[in-house]
N, C-alpha and C positions, 0 to 999 in steps of 0.2 A: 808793890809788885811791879817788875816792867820785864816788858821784852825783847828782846833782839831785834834792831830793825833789819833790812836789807842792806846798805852800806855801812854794817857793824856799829852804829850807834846804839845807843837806849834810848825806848821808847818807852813812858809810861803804859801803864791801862787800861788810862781814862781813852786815849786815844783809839782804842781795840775796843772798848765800849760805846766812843762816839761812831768808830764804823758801821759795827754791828746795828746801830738805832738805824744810821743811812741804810742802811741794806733791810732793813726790815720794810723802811717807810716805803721805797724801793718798789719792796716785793708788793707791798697792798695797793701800790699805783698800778702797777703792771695787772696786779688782779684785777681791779678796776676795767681798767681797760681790754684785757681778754673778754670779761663781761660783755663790756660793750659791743665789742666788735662780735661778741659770738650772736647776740640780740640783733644787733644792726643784718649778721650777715642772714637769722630767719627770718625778719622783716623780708629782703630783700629775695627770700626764695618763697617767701608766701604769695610775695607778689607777683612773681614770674610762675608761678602756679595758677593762679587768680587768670592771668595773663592767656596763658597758655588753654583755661576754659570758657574763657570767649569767646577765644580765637577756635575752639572746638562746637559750643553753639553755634556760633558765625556759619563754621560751615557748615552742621546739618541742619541747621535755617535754609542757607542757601539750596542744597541738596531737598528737602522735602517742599520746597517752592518752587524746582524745576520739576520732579516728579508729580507734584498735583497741576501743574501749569502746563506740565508738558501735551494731555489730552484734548486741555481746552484751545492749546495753538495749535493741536493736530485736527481737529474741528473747523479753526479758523482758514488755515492755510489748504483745508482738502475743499471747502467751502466756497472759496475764491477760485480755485482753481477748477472746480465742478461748474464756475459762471454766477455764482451767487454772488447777490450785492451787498452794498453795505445797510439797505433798507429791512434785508430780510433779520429777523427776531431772532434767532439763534445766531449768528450772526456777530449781531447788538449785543446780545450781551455774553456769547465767548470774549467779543474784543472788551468790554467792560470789565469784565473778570480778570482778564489779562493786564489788564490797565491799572486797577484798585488793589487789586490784594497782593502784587510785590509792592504797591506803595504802604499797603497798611502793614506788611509785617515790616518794613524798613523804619517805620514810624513806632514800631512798637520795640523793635530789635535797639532802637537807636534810645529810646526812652529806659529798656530795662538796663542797657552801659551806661547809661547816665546814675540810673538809679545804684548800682551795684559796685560803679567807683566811690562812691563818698566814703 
């Protein structure tokens, strides 16, 4: 059996039969690879997801540590300003409060991104 080439020769085939195998092998590569790239690219929006709910803890962390801090600086700054010293007990420990607990949630905020990227 052959066939007509394009510049009017004869072609066998086997030739139309070795194409065919190229164009199959071809296709299974290309499938391969769609795979991958369609894998690669929800990898790639899991993490920009992932991403994007840090950065949303991040900031109602930040936001409910100005709203509970904010009383204890309004304590501290009406306090100073009313003539109170740094000796007196409410005082002491507004300003200790003020001091410790955005260090302890940054310590904790900073331990659970740590924990949560692996």
């Amino acid at each position: 059996m052959t066939t007509p080439g394009g510049d009017g020769s004869v072609r066998p085939a086997r030739d139309l039969a070795a194409a065919l195998g190229q164009a199959d092998r071809d296709r299974a590569v290309a499938c391969k690879t769609r795979n991958v790239v369609l894998a690669s690219a929800g990898v790639l929006q899991q993490q920009k997801a992932r991403r994007n709910r840090n950065r949303g803890v991040a900031l109602a962390a930040i936001l409910l540590v100005l709203m509970s801090l904010g009383p204890l600086i309004w304590i501290v700054v009406d306090s100073f300003n009313s003539g109170a010293h740094l000796g007196d007990i409410v005082t002491q420990c507004s300003l200790w409060a003020c001091i410790l607990c955005p260090a302890l949630l940054a310590a904790a905020l900073v331990g659970w991104l740590r924990r949560s990227s692996r």
